[in-house]
Backbone as CSV, one residue per row, in Angstrom:
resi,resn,N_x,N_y,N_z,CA_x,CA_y,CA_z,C_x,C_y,C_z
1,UNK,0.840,-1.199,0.000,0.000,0.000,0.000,0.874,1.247,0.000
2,UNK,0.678,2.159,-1.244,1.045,3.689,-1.046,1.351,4.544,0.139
3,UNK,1.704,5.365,0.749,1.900,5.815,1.820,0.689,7.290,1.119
4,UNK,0.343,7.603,2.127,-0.272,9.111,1.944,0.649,10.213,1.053
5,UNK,0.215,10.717,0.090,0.738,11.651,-0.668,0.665,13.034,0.516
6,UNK,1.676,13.663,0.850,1.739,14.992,1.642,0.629,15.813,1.302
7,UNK,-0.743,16.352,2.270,-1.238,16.627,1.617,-1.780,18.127,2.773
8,UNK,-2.175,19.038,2.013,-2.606,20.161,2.795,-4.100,20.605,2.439
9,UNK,-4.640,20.855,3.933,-6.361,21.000,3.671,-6.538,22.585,4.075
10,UNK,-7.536,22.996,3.684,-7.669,24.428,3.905,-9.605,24.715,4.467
11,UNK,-9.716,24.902,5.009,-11.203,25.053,5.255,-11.698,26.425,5.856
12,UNK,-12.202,27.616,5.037,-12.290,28.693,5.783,-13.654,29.435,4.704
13,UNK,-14.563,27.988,5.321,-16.198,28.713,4.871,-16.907,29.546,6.088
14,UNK,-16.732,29.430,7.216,-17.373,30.012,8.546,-16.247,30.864,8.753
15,UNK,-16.365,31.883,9.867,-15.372,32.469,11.144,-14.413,31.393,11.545
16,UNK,-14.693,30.248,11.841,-13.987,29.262,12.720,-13.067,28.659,11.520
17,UNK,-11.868,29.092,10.557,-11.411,28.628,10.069,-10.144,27.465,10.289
18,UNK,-9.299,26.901,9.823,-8.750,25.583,9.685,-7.872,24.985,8.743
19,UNK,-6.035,24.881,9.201,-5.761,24.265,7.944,-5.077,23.207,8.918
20,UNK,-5.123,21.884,8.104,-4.111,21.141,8.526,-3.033,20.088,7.180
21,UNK,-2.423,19.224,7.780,-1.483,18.678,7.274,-1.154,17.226,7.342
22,UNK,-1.331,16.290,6.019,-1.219,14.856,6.457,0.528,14.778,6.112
23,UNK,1.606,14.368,6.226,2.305,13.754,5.741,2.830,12.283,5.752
24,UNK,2.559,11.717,4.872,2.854,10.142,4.612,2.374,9.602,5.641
25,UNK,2.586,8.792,6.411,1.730,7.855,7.914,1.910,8.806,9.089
26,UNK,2.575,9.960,9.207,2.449,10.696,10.216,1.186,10.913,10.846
27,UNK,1.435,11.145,11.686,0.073,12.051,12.742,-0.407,13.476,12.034
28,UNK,-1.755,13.611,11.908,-1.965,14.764,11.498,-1.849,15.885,12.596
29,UNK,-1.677,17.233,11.337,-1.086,18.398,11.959,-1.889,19.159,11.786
30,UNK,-2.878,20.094,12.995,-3.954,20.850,12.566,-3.386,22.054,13.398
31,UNK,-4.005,23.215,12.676,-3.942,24.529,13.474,-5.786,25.008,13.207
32,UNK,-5.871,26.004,14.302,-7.349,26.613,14.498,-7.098,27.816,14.191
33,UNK,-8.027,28.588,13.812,-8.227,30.212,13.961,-9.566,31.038,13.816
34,UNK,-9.943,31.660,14.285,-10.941,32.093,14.010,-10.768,33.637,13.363
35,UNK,-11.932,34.172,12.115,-12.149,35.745,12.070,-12.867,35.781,11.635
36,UNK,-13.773,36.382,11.858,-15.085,36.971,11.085,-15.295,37.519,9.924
37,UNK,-14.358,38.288,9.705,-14.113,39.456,8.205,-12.723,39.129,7.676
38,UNK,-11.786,38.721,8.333,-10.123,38.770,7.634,-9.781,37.513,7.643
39,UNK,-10.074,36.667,6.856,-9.376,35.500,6.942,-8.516,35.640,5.730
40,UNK,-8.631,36.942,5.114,-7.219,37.229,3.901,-5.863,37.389,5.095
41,UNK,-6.257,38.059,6.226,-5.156,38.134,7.454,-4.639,36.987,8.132
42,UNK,-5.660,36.489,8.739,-5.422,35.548,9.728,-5.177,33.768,9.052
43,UNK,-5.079,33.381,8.206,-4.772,31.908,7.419,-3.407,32.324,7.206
44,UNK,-2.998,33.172,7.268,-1.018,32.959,6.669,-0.683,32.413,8.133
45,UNK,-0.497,33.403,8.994,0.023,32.474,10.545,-0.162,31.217,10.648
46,UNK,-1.184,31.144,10.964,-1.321,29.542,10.972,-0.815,28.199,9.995
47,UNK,-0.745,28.819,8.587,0.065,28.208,8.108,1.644,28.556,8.068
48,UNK,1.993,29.032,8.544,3.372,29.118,8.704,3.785,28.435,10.649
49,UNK,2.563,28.466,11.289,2.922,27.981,12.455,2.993,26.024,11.589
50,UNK,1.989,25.830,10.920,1.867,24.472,10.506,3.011,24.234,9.757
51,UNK,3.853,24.661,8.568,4.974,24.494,7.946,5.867,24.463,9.265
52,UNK,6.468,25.025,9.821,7.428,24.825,11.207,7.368,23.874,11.835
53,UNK,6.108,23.264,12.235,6.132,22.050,13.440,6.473,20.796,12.579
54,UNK,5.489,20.822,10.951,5.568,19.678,10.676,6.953,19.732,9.903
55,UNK,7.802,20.305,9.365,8.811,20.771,8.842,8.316,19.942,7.418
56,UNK,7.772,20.731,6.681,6.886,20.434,5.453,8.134,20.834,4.327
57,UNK,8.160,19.649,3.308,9.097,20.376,2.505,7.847,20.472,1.210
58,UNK,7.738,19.851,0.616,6.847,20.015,-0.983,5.453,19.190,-0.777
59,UNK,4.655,20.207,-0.888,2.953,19.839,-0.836,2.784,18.803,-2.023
60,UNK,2.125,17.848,-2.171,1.784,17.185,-2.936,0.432,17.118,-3.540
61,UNK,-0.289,17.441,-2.446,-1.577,18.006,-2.866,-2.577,18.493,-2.653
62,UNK,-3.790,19.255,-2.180,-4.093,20.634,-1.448,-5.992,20.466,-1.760
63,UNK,-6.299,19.948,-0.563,-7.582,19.799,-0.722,-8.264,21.428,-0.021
64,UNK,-9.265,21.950,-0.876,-10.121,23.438,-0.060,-11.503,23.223,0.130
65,UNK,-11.932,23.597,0.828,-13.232,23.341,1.070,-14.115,24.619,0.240
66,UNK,-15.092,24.493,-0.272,-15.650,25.075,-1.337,-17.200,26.031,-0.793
67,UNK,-17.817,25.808,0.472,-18.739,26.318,1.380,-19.855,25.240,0.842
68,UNK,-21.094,25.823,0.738,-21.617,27.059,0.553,-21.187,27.697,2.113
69,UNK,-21.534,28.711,2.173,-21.070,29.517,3.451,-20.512,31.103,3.353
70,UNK,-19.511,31.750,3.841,-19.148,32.685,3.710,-18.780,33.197,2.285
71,UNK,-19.046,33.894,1.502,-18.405,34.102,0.315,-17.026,33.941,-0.005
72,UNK,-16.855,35.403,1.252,-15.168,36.303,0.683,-14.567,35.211,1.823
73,UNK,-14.935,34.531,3.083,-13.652,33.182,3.448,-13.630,32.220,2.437
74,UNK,-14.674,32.159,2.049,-14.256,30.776,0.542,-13.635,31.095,-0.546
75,UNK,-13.506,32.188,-0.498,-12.756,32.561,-1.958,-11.445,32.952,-1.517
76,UNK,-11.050,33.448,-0.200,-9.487,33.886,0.686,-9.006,32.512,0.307
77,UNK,-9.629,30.764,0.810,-9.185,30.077,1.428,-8.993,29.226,0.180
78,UNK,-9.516,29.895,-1.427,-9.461,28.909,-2.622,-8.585,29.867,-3.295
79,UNK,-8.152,31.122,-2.807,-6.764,31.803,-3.460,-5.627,31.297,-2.717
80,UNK,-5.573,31.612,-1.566,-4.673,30.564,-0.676,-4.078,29.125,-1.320
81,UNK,-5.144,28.723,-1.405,-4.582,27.020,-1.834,-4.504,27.261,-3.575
82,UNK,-4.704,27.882,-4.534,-4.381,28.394,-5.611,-2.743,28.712,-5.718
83,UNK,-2.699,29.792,-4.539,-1.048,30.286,-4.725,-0.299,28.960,-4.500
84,UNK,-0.326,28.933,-3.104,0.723,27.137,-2.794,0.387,26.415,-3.654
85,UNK,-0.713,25.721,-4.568,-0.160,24.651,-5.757,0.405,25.624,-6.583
86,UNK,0.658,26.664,-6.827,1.557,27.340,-7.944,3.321,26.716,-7.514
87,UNK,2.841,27.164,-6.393,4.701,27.220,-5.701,5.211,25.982,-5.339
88,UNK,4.109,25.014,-5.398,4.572,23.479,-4.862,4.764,22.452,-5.920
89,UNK,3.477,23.345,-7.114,3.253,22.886,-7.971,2.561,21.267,-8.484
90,UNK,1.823,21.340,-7.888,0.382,20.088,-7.188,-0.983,20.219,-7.782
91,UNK,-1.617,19.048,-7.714,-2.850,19.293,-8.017,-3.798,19.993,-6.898
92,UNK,-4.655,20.206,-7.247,-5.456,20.463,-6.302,-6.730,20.887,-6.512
93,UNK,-7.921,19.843,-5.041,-9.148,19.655,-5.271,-10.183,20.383,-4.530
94,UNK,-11.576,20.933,-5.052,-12.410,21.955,-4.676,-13.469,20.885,-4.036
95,UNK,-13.607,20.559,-2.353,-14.373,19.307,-2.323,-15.952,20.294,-1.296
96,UNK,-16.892,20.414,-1.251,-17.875,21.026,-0.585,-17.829,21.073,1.132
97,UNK,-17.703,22.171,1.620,-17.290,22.409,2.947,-18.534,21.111,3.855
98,UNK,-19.612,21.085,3.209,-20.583,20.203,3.547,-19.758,18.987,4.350
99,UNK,-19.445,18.594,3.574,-18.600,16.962,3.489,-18.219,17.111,5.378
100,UNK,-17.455,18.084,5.261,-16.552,18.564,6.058,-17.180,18.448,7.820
101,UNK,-18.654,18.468,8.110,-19.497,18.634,9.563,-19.058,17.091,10.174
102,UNK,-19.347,17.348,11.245,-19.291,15.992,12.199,-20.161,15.318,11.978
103,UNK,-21.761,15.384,11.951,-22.671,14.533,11.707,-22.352,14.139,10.377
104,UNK,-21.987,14.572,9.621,-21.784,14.129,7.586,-20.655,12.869,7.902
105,UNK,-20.014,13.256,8.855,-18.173,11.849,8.923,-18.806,11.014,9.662
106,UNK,-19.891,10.647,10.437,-20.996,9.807,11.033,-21.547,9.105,10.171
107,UNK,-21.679,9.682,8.455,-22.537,8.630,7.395,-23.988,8.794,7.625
108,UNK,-24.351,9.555,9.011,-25.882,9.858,8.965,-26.470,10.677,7.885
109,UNK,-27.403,9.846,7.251,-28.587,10.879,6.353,-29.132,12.071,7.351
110,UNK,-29.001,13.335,6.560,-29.373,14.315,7.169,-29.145,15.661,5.679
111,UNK,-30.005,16.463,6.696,-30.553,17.800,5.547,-29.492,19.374,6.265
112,UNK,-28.451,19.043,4.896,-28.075,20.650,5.477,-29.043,22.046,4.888
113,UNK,-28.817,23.098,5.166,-29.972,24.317,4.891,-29.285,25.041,5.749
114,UNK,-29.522,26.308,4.828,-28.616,27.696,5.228,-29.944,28.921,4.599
115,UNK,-29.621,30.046,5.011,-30.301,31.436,4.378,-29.475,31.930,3.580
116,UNK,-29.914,31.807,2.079,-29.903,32.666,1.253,-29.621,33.710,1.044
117,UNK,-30.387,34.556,1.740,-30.593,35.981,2.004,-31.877,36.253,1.019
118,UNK,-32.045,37.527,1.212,-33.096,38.012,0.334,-34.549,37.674,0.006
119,UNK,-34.980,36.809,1.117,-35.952,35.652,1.278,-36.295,34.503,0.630
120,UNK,-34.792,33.709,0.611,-34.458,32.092,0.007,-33.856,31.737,0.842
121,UNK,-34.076,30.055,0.933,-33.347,29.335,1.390,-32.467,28.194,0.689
122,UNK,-31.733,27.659,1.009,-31.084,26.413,0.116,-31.232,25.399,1.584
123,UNK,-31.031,24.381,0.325,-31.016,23.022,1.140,-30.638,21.449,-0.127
124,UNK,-30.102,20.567,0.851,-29.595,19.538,0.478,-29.601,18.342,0.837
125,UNK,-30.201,17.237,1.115,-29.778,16.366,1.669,-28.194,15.463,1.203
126,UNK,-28.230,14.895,2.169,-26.475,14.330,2.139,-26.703,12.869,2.957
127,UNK,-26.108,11.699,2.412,-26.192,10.323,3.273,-24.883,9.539,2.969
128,UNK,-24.490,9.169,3.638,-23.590,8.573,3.803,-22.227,9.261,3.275
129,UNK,-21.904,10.366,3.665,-21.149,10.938,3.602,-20.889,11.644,2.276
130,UNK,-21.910,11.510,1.325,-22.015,12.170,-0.020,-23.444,12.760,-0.315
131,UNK,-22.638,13.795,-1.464,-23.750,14.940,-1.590,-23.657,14.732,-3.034
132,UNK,-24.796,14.104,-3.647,-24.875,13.343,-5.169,-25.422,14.281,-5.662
133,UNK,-26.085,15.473,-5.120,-26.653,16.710,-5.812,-26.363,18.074,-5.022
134,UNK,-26.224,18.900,-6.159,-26.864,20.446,-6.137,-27.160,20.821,-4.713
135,UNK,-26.981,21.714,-3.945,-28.070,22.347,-3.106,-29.193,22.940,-3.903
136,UNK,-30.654,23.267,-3.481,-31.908,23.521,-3.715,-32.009,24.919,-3.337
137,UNK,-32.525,25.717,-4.153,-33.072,26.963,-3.528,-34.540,27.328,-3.791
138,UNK,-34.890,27.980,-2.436,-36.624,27.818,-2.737,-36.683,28.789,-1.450
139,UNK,-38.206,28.748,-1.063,-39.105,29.760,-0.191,-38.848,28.910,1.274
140,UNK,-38.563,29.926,2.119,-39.315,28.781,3.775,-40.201,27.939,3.292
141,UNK,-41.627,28.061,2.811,-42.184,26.979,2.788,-41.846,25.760,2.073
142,UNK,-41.493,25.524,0.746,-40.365,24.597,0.683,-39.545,23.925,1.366
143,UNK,-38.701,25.027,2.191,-37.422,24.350,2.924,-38.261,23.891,4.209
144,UNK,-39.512,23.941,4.815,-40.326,23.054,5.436,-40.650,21.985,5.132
145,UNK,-41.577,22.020,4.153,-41.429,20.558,3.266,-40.453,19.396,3.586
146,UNK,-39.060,20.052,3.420,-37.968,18.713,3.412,-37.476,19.017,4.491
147,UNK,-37.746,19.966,5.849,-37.380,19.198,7.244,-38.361,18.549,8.009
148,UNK,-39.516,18.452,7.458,-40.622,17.601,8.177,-39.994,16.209,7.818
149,UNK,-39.299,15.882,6.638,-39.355,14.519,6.477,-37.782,14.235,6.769
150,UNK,-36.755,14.837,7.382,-35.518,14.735,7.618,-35.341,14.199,9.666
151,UNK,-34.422,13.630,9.974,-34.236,13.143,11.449,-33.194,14.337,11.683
152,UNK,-32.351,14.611,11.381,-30.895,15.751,11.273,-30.592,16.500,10.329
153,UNK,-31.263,18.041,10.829,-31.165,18.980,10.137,-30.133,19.777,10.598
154,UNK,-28.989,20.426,9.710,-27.380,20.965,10.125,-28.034,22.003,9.320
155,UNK,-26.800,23.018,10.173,-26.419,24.526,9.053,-25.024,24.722,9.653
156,UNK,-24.263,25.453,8.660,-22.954,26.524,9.211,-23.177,27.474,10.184
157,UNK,-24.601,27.754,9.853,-24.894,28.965,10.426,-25.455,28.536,12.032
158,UNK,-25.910,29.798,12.537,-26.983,29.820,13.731,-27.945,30.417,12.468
159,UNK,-29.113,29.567,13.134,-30.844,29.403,12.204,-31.651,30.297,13.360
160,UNK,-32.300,31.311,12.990,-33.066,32.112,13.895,-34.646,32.544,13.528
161,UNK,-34.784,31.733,12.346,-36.234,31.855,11.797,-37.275,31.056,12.810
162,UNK,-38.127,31.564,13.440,-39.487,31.102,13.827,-39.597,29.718,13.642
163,UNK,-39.875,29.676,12.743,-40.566,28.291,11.934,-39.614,27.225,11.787
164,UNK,-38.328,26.960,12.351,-37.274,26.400,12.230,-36.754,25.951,13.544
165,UNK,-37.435,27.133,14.575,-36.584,27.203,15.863,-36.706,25.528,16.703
166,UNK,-35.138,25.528,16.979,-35.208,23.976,17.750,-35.238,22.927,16.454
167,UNK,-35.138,23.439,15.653,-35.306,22.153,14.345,-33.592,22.226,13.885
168,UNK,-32.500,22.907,14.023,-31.604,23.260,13.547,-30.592,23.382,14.467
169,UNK,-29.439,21.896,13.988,-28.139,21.901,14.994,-27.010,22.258,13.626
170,UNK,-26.033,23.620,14.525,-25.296,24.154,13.703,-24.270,23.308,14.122
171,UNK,-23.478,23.302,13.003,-21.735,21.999,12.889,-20.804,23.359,12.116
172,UNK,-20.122,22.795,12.660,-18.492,23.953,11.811,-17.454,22.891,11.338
173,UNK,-17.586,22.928,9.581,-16.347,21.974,8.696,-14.818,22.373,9.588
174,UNK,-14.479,21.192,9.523,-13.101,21.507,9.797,-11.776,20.859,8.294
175,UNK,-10.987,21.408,8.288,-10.028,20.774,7.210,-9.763,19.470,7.543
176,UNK,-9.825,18.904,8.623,-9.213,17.521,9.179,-10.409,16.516,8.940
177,UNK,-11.847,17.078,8.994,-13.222,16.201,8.418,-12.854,16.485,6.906
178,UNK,-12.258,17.449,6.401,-12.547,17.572,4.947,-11.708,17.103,3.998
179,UNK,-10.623,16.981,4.937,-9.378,15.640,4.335,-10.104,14.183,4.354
180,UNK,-10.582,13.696,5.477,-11.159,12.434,5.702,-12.247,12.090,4.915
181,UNK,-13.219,13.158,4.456,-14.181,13.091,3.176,-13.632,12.814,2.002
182,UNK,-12.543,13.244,1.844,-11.637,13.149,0.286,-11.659,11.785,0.700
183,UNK,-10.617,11.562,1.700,-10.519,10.307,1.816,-11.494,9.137,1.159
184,UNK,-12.863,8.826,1.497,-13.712,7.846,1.404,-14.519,8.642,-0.341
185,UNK,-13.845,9.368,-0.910,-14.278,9.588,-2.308,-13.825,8.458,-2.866
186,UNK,-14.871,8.163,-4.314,-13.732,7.060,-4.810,-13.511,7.532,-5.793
187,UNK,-12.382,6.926,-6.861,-11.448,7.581,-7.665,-12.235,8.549,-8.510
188,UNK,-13.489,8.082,-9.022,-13.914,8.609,-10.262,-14.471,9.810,-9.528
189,UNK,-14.702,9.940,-8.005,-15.740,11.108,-7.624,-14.019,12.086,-7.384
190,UNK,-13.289,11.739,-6.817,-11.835,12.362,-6.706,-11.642,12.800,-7.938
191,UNK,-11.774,12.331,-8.858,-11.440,13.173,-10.493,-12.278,13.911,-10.611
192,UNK,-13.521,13.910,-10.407,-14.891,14.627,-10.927,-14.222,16.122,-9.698
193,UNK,-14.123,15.976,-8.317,-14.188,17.526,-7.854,-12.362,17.843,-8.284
194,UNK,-12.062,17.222,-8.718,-10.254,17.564,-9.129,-10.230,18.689,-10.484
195,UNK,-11.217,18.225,-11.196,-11.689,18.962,-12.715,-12.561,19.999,-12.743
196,UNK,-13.396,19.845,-11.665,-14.010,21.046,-11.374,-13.830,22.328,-11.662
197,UNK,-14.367,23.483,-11.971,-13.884,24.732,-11.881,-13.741,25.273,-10.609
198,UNK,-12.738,25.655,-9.736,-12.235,25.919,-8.746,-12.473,27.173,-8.135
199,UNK,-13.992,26.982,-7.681,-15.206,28.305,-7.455,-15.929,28.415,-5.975
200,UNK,-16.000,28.888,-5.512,-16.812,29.186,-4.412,-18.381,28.205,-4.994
201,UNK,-19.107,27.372,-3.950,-20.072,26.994,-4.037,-21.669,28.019,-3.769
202,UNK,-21.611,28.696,-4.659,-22.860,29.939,-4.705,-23.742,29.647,-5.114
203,UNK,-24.613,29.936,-4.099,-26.098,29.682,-4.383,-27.223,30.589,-4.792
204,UNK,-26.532,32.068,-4.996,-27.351,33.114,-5.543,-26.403,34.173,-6.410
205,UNK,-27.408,34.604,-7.753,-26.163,35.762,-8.248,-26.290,36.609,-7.251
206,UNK,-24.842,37.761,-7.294,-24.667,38.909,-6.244,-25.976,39.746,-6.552
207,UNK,-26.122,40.463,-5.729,-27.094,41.264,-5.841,-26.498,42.761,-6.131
208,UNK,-27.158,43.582,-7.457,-26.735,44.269,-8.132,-27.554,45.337,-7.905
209,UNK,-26.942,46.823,-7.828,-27.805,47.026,-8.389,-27.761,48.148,-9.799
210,UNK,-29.001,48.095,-10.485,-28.525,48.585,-12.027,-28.580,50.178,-11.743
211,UNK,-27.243,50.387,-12.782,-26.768,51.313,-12.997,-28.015,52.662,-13.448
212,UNK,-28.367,53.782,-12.886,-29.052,54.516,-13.734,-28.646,55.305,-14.996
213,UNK,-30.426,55.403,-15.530,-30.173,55.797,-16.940,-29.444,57.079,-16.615
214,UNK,-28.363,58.140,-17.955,-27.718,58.786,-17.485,-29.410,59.831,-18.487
215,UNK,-29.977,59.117,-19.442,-31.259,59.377,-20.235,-32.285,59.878,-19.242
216,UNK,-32.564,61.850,-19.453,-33.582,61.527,-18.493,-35.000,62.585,-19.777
């Protein structure tokens, strides 16, 4: 059997961001951090505290977690792992921060669902540790629909809608669940998020707004 290819995870869809480090049969190497708004700031430290302990010489290959979740941390934490495969020069895979919760590495069927904004919701179910589709976007009443018939309903978030309350246990991906999800991919699903376009998982266009006529 192969030894583990050196591999670096990046996970920074929530505040509570996360990188860690497999190398070959070693013990994994995790660092924590949290920020709300700067995780363009706060992910270099930590990876440079993680290069030092594990004395990392050449990444081999660089799994990121993709959200849905924060926008601008999913897109810090998929430029991040963009630059290092430049410099390591590695592949590297865009796998759904989803994967990434404690109840999802359990294999329990369960319904993640987040707010939209703008009065939508998304939602997904996920079983056995895979998400064979799309998240859904639709109205509260919809996203009722499919937690009446769900046992474990997750979000990234804290859920504060009425109609939800007590129906909704929040989980935070970590890079070390989101390595272990790669893990139990099998080859052909490992190629499929490897080829991917290497994008933030968005569930709504930005909201714009149009330019006025200069015509009056």
């Amino acid at each position: 059997m192969q030894p583990c290819p050196t591999t670096l995870a990046i996970e920074t869809s929530t505040p509570h961001g996360s990188v860690g480090l497999q190398i070959a049969d070693a013990a994994w190497q995790n660092e924590l951090f949290f920020s709300d708004r700067g995780h363009n700031c706060e992910v270099f430290l930590p990876l440079q505290r993680l290069s030092a302990v594990a004395e990392v010489g050449k990444i081999e290959q660089i799994i990121v977690g993709t959200g849905p979740g924060s926008y601008s941390g999913t897109r810090v934490g998929i430029a991040v792992a963009q630059g290092l495969a430049i410099v390591h020069q590695c592949p590297i895979a865009g796998v759904p921060s989803l994967l990434g919760l404690p109840t999802v590495r359990q294999k329990s069927r369960c319904l993640a669902i987040g707010d939209a904004r703008r009065g939508d919701w998304w939602w997904v179910w996920i079983d056995e540790g895979k998400m064979p589709l799309a998240p859904t976007m639709g109205s509260i009443e919809l996203l009722l629909d499919q937690v009446t018939l769900a046992e474990r309903v997750l979000s990234l978030d804290a859920i504060h809608h009425p109609s939800l309350e007590g129906k909704v246990t929040q989980e935070i991906p970590s890079a070390h669940e989101l390595w272990q999800a790669w893990l139990d991919l099998s080859q052909q699903e490992k190629v499929e998020y490897s080829t991917q376009i290497l994008q933030p998982l968005y569930l709504k266009p930005p909201h714009i707004t149009p330019a006025k006529s200069r015509n009056h």
